[in-house]
N, CA, C and O atoms as a GROMACS GRO file, in nm:
protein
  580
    1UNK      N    1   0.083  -0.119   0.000
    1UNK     CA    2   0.000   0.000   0.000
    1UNK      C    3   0.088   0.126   0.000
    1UNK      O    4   0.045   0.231  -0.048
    2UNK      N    5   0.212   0.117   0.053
    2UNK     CA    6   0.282   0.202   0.046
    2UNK      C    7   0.332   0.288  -0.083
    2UNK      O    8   0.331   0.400  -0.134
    3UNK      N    9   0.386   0.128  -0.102
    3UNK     CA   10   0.429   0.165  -0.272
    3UNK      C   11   0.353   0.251  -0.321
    3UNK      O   12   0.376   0.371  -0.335
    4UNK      N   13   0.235   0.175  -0.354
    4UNK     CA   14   0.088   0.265  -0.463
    4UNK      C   15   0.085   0.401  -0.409
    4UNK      O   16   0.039   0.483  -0.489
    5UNK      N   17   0.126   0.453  -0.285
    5UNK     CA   18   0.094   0.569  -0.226
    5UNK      C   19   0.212   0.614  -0.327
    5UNK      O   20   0.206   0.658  -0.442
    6UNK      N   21   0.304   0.592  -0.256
    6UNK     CA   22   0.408   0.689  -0.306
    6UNK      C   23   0.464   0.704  -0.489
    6UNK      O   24   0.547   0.782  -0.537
    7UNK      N   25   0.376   0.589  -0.560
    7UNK     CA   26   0.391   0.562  -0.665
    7UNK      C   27   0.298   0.640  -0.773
    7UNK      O   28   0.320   0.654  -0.894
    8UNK      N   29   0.130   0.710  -0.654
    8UNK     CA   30   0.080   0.796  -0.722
    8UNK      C   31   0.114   0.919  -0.690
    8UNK      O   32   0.080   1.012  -0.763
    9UNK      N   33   0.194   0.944  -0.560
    9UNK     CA   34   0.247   1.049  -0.543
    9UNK      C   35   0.317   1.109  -0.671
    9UNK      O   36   0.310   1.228  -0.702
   10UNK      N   37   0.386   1.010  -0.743
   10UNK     CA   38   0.528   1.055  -0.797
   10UNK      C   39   0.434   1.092  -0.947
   10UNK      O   40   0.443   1.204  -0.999
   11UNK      N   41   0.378   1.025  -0.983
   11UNK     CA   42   0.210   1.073  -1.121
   11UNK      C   43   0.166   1.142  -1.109
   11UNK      O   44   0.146   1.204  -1.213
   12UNK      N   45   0.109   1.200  -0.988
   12UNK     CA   46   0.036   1.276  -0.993
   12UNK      C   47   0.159   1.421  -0.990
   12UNK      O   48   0.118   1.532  -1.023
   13UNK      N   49   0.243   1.410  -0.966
   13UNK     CA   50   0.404   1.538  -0.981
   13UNK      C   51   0.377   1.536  -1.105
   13UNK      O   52   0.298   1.614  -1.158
   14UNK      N   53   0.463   1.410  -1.188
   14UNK     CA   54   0.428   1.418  -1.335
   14UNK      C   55   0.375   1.471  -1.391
   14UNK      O   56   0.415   1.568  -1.456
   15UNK      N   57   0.274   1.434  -1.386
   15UNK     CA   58   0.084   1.471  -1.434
   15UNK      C   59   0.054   1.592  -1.439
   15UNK      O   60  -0.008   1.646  -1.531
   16UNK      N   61   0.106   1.660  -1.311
   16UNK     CA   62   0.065   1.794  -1.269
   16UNK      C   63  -0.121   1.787  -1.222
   16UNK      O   64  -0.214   1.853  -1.266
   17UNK      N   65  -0.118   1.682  -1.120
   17UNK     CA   66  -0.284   1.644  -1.109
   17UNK      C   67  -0.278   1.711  -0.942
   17UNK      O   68  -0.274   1.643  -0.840
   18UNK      N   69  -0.280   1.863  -0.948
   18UNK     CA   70  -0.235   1.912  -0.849
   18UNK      C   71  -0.362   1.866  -0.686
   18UNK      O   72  -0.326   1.863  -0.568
   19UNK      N   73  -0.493   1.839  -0.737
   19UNK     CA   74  -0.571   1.831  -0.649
   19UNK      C   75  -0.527   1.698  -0.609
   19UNK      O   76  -0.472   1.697  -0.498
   20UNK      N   77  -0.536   1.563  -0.678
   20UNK     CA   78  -0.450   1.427  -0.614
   20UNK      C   79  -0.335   1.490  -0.568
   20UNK      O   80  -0.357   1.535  -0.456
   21UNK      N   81  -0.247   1.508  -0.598
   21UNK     CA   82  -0.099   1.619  -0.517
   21UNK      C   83  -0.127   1.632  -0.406
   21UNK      O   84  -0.081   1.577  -0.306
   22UNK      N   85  -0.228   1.727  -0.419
   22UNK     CA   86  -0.261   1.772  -0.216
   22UNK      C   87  -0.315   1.656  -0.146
   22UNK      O   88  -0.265   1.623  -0.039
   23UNK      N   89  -0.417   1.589  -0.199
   23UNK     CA   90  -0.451   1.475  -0.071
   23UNK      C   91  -0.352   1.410  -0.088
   23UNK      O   92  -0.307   1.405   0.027
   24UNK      N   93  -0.266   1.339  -0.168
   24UNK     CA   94  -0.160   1.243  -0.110
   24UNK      C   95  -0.060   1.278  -0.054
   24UNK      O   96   0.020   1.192  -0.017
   25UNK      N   97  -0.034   1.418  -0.032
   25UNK     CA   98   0.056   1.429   0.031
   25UNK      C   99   0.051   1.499   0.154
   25UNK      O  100   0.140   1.547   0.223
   26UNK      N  101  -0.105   1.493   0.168
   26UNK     CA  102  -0.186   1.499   0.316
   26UNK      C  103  -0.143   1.413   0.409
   26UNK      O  104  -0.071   1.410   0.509
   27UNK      N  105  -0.240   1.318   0.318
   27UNK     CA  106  -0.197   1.175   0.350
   27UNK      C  107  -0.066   1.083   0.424
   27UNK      O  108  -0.039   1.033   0.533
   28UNK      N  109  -0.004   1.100   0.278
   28UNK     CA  110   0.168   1.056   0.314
   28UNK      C  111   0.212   1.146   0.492
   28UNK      O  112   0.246   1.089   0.596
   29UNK      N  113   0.197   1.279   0.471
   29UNK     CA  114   0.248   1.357   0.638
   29UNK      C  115   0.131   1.243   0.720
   29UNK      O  116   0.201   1.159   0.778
   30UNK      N  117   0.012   1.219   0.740
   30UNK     CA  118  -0.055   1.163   0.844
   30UNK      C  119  -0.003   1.033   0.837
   30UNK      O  120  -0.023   0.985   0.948
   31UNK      N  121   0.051   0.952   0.766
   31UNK     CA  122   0.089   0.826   0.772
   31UNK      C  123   0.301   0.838   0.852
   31UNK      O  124   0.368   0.773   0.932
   32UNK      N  125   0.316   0.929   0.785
   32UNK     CA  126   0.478   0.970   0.860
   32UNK      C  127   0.459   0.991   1.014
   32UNK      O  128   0.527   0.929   1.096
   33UNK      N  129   0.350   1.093   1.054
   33UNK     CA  130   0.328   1.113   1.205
   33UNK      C  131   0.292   0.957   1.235
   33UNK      O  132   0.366   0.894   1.310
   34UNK      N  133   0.237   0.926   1.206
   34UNK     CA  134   0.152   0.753   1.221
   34UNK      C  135   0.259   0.675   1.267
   34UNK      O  136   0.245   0.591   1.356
   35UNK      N  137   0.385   0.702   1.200
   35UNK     CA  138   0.512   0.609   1.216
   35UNK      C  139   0.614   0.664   1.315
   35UNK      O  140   0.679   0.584   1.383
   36UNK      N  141   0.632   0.792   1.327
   36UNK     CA  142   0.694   0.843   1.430
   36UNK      C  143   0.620   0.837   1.557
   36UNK      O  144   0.688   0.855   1.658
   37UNK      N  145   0.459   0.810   1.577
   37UNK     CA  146   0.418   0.769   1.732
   37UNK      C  147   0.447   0.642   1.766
   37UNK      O  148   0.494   0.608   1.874
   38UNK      N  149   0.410   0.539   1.639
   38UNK     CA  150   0.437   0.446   1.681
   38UNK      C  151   0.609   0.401   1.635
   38UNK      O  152   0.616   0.283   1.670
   39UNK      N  153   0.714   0.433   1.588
   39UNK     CA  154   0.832   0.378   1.603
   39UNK      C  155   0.846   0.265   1.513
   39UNK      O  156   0.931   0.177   1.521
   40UNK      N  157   0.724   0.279   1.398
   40UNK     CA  158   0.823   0.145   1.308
   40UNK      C  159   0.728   0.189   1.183
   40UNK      O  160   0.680   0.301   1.199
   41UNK      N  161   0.697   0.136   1.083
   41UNK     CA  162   0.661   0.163   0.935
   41UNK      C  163   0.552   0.089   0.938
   41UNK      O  164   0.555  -0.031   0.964
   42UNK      N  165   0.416   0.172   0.905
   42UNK     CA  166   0.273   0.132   0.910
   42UNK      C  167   0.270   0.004   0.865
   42UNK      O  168   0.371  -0.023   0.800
   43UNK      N  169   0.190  -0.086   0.875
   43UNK     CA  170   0.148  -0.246   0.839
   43UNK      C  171   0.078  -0.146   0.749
   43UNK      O  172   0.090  -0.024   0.738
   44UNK      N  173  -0.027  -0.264   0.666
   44UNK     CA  174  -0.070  -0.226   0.495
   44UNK      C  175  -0.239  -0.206   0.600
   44UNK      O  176  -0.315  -0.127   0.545
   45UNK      N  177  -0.291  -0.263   0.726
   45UNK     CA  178  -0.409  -0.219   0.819
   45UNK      C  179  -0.370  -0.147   0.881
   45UNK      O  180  -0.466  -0.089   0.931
   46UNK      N  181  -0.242  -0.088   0.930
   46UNK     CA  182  -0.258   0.029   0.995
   46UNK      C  183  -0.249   0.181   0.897
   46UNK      O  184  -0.258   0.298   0.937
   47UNK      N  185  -0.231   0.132   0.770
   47UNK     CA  186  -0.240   0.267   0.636
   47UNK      C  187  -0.390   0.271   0.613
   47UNK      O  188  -0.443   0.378   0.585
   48UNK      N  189  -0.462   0.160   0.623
   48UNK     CA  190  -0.596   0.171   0.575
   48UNK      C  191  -0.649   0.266   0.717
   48UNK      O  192  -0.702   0.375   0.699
   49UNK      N  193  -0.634   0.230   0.808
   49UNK     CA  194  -0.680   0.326   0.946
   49UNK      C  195  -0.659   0.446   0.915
   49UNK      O  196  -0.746   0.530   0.940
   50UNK      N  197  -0.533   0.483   0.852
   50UNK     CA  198  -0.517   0.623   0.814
   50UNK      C  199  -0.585   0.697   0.714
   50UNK      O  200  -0.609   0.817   0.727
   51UNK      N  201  -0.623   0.619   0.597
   51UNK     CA  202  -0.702   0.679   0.524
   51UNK      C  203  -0.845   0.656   0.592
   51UNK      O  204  -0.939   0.733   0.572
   52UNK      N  205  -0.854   0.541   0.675
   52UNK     CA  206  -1.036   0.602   0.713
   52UNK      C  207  -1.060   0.719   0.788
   52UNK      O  208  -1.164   0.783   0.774
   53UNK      N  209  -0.980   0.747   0.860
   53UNK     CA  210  -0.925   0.869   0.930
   53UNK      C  211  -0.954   0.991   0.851
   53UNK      O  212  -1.035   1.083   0.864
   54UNK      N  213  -0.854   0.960   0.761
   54UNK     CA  214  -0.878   1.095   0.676
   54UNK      C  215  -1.014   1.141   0.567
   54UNK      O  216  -1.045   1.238   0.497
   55UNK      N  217  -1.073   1.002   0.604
   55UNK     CA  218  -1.206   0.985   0.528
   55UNK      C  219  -1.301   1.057   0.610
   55UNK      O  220  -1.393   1.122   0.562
   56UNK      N  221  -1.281   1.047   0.710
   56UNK     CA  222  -1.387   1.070   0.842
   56UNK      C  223  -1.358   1.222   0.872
   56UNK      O  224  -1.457   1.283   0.911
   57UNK      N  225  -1.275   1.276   0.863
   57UNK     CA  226  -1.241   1.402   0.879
   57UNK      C  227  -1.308   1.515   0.764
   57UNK      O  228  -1.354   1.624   0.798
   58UNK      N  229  -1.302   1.474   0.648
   58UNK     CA  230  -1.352   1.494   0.533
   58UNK      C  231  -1.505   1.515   0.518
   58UNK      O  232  -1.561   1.600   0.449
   59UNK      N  233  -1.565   1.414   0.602
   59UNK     CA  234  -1.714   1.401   0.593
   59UNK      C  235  -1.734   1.502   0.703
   59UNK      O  236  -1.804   1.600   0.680
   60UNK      N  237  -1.684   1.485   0.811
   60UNK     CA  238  -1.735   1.612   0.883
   60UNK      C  239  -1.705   1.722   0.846
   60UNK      O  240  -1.798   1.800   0.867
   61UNK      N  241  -1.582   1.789   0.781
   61UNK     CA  242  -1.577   1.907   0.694
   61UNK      C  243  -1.688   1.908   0.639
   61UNK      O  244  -1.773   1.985   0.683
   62UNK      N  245  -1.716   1.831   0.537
   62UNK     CA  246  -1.834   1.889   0.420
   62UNK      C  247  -1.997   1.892   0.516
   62UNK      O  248  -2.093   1.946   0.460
   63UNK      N  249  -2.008   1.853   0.607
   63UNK     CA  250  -2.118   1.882   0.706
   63UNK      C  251  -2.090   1.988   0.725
   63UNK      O  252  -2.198   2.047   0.720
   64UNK      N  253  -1.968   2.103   0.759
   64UNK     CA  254  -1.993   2.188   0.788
   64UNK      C  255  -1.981   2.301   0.726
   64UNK      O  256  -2.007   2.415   0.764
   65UNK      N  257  -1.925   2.244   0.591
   65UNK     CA  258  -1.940   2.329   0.463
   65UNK      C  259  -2.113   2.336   0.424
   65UNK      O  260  -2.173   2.438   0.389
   66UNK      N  261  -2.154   2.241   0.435
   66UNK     CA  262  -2.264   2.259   0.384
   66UNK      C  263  -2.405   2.334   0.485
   66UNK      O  264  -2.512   2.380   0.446
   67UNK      N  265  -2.351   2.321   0.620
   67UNK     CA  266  -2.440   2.386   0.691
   67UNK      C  267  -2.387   2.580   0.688
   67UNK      O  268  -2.459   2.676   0.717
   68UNK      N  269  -2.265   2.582   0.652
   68UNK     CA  270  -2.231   2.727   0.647
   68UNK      C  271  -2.253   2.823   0.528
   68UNK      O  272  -2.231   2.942   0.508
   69UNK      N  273  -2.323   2.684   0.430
   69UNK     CA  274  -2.360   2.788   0.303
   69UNK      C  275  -2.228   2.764   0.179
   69UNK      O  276  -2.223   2.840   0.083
   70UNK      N  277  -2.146   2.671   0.192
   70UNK     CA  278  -2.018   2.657   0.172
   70UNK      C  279  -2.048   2.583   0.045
   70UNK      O  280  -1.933   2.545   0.024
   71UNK      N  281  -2.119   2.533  -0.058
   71UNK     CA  282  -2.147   2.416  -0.160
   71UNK      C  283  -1.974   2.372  -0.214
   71UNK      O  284  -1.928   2.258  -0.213
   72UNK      N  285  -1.906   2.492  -0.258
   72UNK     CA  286  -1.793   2.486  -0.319
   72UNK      C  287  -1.720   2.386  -0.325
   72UNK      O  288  -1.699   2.286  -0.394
   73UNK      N  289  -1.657   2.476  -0.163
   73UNK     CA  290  -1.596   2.342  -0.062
   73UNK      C  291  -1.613   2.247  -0.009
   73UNK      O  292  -1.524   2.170   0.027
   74UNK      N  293  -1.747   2.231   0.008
   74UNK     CA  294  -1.817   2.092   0.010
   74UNK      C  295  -1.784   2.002  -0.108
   74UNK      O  296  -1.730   1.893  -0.089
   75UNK      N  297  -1.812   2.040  -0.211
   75UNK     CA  298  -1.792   1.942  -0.335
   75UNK      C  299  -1.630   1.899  -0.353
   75UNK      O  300  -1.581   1.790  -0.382
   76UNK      N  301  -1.582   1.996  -0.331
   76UNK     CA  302  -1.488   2.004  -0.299
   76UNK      C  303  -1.380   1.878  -0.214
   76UNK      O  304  -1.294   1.809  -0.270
   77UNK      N  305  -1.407   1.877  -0.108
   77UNK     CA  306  -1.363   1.756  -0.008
   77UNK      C  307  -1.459   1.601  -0.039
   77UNK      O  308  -1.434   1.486  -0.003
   78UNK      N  309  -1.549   1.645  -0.100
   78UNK     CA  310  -1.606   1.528  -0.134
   78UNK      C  311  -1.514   1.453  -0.329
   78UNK      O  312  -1.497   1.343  -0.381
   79UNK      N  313  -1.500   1.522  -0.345
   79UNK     CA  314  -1.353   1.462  -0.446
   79UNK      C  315  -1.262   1.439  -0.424
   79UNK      O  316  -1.178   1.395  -0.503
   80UNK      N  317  -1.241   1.469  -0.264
   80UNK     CA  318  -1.147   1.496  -0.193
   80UNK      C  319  -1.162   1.308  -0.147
   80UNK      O  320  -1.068   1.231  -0.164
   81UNK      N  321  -1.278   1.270  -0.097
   81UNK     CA  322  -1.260   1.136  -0.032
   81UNK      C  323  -1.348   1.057  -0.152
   81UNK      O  324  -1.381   0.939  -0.139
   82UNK      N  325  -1.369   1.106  -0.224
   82UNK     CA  326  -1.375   0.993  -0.314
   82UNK      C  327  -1.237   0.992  -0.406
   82UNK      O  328  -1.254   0.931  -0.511
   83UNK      N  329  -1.122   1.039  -0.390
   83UNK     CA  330  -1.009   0.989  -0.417
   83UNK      C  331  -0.945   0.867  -0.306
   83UNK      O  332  -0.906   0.752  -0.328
   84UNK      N  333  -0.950   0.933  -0.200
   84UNK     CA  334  -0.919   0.851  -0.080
   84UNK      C  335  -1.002   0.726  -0.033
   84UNK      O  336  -0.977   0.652   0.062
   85UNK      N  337  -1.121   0.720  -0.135
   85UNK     CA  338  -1.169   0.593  -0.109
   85UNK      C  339  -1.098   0.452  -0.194
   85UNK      O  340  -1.110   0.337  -0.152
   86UNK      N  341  -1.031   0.488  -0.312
   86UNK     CA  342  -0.977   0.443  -0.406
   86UNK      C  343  -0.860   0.362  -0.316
   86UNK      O  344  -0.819   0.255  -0.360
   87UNK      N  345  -0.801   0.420  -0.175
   87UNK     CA  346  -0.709   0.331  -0.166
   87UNK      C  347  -0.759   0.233  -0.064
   87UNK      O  348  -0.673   0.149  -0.036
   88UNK      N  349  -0.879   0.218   0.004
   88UNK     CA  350  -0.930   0.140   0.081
   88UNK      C  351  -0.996   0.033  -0.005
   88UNK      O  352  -1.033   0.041  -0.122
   89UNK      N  353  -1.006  -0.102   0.106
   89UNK     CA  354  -1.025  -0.200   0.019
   89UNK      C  355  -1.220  -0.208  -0.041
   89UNK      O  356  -1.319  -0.147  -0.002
   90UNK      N  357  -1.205  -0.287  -0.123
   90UNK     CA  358  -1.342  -0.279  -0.214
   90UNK      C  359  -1.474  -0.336  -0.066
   90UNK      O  360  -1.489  -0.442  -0.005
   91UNK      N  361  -1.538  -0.214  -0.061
   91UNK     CA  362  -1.670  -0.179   0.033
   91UNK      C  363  -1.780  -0.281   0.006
   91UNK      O  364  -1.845  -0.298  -0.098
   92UNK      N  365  -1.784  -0.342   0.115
   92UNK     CA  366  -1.914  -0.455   0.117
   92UNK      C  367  -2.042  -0.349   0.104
   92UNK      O  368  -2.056  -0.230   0.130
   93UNK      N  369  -2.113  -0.434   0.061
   93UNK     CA  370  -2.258  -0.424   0.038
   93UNK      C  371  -2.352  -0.399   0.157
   93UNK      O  372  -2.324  -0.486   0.240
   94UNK      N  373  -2.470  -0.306   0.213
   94UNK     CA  374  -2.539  -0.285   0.315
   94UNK      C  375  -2.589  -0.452   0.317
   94UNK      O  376  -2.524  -0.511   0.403
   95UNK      N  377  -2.665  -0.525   0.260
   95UNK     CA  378  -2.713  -0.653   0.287
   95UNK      C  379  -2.567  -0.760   0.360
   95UNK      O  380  -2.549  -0.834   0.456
   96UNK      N  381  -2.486  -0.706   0.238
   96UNK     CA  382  -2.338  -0.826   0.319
   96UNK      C  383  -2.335  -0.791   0.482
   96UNK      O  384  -2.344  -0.880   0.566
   97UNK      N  385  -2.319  -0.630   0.521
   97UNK     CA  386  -2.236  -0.535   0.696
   97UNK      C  387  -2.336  -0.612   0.734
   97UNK      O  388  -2.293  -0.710   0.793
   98UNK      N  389  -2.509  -0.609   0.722
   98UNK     CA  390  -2.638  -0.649   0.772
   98UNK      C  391  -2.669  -0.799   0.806
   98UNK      O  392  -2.752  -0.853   0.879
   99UNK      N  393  -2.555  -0.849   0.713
   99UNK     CA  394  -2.559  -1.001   0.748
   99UNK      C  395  -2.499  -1.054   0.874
   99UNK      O  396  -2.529  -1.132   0.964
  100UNK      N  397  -2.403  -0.978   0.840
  100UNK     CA  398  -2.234  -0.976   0.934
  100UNK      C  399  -2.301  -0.939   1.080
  100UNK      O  400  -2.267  -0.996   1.184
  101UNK      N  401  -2.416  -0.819   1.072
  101UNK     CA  402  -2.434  -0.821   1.194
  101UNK      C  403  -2.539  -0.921   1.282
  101UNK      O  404  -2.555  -0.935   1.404
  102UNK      N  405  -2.596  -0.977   1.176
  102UNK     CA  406  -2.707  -1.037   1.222
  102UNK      C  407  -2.614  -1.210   1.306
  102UNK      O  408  -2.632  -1.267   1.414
  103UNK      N  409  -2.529  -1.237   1.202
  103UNK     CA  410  -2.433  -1.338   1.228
  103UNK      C  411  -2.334  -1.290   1.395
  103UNK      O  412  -2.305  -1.377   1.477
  104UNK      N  413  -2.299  -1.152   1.415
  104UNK     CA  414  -2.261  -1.112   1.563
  104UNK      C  415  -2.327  -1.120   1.641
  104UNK      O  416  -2.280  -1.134   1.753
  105UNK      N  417  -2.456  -1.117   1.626
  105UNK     CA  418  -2.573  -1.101   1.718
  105UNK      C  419  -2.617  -1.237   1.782
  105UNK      O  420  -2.636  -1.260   1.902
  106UNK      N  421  -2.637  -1.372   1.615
  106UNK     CA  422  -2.597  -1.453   1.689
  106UNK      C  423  -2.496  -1.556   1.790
  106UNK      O  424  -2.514  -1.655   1.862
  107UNK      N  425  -2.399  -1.483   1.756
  107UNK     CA  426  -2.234  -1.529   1.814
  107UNK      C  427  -2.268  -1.471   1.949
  107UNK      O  428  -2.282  -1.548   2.044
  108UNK      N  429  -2.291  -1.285   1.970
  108UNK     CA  430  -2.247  -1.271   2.105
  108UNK      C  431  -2.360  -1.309   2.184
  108UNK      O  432  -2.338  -1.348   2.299
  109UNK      N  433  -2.489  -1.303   2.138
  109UNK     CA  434  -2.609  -1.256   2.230
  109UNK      C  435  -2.614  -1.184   2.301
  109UNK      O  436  -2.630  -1.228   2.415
  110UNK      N  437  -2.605  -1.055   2.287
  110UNK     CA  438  -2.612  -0.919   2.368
  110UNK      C  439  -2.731  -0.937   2.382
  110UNK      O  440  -2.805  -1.012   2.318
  111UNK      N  441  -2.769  -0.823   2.521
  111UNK     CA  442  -2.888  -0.829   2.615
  111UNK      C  443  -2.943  -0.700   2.604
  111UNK      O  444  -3.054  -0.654   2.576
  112UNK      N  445  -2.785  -0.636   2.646
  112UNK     CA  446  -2.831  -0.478   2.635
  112UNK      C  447  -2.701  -0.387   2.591
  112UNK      O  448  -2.585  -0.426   2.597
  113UNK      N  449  -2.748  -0.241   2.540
  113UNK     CA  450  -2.662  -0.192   2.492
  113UNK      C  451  -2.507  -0.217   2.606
  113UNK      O  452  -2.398  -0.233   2.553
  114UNK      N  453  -2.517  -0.217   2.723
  114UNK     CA  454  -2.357  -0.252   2.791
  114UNK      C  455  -2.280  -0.346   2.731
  114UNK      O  456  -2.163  -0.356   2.768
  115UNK      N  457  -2.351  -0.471   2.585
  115UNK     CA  458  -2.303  -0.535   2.539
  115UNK      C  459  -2.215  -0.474   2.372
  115UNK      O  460  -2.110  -0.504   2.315
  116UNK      N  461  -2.298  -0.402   2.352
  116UNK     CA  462  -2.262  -0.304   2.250
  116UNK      C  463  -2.076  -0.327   2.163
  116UNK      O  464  -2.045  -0.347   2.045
  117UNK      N  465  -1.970  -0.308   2.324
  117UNK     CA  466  -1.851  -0.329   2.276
  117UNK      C  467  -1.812  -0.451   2.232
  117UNK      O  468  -1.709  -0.468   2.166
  118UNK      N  469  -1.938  -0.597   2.285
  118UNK     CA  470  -1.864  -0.723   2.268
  118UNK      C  471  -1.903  -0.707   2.096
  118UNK      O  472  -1.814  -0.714   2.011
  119UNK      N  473  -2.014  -0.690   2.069
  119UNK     CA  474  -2.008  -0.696   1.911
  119UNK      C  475  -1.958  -0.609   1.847
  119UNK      O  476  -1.928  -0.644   1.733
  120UNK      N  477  -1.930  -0.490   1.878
  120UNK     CA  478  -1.824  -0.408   1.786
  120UNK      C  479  -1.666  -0.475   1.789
  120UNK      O  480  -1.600  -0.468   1.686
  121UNK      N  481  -1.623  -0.524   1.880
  121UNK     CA  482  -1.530  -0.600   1.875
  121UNK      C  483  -1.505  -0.755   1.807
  121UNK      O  484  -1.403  -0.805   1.759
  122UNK      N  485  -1.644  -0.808   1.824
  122UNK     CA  486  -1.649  -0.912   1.745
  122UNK      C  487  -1.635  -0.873   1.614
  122UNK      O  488  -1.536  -0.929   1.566
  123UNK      N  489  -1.707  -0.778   1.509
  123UNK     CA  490  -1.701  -0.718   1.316
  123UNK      C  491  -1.576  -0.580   1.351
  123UNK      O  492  -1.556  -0.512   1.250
  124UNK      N  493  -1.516  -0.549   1.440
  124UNK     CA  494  -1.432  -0.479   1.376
  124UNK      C  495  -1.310  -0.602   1.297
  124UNK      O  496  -1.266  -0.562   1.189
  125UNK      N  497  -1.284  -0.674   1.321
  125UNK     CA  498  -1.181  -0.748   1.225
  125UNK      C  499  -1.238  -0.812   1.114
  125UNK      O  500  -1.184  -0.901   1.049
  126UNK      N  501  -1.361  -0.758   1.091
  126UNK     CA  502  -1.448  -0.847   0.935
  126UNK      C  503  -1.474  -0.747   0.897
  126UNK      O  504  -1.511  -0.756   0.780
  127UNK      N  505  -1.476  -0.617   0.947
  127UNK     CA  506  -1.505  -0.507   0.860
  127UNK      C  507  -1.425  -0.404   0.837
  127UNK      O  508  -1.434  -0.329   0.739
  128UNK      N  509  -1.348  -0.396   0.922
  128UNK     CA  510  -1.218  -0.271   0.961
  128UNK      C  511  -1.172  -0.289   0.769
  128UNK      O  512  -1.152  -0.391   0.703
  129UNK      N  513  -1.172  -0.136   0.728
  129UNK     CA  514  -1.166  -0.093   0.608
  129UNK      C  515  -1.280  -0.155   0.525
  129UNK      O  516  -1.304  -0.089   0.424
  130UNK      N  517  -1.344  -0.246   0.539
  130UNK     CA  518  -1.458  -0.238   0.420
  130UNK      C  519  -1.605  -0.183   0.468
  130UNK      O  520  -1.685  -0.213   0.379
  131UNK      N  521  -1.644  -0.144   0.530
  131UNK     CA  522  -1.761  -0.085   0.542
  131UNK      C  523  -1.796   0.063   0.620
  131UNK      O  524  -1.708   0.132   0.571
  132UNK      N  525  -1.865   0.144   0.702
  132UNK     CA  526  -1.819   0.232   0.734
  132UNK      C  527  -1.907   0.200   0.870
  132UNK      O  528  -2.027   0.187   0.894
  133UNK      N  529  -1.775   0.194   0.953
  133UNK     CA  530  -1.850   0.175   1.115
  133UNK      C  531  -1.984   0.236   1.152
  133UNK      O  532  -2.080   0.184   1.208
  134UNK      N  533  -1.961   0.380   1.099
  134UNK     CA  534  -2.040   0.452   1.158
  134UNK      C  535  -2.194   0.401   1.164
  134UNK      O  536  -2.276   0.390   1.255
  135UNK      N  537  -2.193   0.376   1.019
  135UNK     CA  538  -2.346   0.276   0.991
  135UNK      C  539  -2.375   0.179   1.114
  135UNK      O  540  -2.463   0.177   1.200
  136UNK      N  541  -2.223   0.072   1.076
  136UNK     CA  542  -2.265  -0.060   1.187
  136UNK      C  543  -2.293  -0.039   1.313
  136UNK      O  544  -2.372  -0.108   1.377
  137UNK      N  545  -2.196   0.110   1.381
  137UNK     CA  546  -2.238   0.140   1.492
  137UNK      C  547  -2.396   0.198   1.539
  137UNK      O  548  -2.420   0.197   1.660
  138UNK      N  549  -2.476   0.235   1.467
  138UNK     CA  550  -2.639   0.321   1.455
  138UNK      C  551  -2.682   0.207   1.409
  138UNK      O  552  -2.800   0.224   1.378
  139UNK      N  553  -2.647   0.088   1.386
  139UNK     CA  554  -2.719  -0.069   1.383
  139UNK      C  555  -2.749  -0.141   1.429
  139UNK      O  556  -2.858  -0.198   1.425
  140UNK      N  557  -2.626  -0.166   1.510
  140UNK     CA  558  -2.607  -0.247   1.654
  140UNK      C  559  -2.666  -0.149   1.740
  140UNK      O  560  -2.675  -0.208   1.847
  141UNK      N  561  -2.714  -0.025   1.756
  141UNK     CA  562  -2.730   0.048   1.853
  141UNK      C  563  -2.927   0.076   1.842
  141UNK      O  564  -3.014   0.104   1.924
  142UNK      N  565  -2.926   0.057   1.730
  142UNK     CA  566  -3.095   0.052   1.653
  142UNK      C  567  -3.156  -0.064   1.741
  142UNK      O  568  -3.246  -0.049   1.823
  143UNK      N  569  -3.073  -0.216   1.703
  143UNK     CA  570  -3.164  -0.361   1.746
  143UNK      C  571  -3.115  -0.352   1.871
  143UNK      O  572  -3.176  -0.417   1.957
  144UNK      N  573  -3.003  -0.277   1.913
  144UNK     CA  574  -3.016  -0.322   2.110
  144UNK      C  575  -3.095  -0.197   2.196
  144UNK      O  576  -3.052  -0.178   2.310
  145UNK      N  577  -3.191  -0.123   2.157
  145UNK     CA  578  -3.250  -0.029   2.230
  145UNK      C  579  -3.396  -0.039   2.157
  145UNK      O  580  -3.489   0.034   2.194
   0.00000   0.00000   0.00000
């Protein structure tokens, strides 16, 4: 994953594809800090964390582009992470996350939401980079209340 990073880094110089330019080399600095906290060179799941990161940051920008009257820049950051979705892996389907959860539900048998973390812990390693928590989390939080 690295490679491809730094491999569209060096294309998009080429290219002169100045808007890819800026997010990857957003990017690339949040993945360098990433490696200087932790003291060794991201795994290919701890780069995907980084771009969901930077995915998630993005979406709340354009929430608040768009509540400030902002369309521009809204559209804006939203080309912004639909570039950055390109390096995360290929996104399951709402019926597939929906299955997945129905399949946690029967694994953990939660009672009540205090159970909440055993099944987010059970699909974060079946979903971590393919789906978007946020959903699964307002799912699991829908059928346990």
């Amino acid at each position: 994953m690295r490679e491809k990073l730094l491999n569209d880094l060096k294309n998009a110089m080429k290219n002169q594809n100045r808007e890819l330019l800026q997010v990857l080399r957003m990017v690339k600095g949040s993945v360098q800090l990433e490696e200087l906290n932790k003291k060794h060179e991201l795994t290919d799941e701890e780069m995907i964390t980084v771009f969901e990161k930077q995915i998630k940051t993005r979406k709340e920008s354009v929430a608040e582009f768009l509540k400030g009257g902002r369309e521009d820049l809204a559209k804006q950051t939203e080309r912004e992470i639909e570039l950055l979705q390109k390096y995360l892996p290929e996104q399951l389907k709402e019926e597939e996350v929906l299955k997945l959860i129905d399949q946690a539900f029967h694994e953990v048998k939660p009672t009540s939401m205090k159970e909440m973390g055993k099944v987010m812990a059970y699909l974060n390693p079946l979903l971590k980079g393919k789906a978007d928590m946020s959903f699964v989390s307002k799912t699991i939080k829908e059928r346990l209340s």
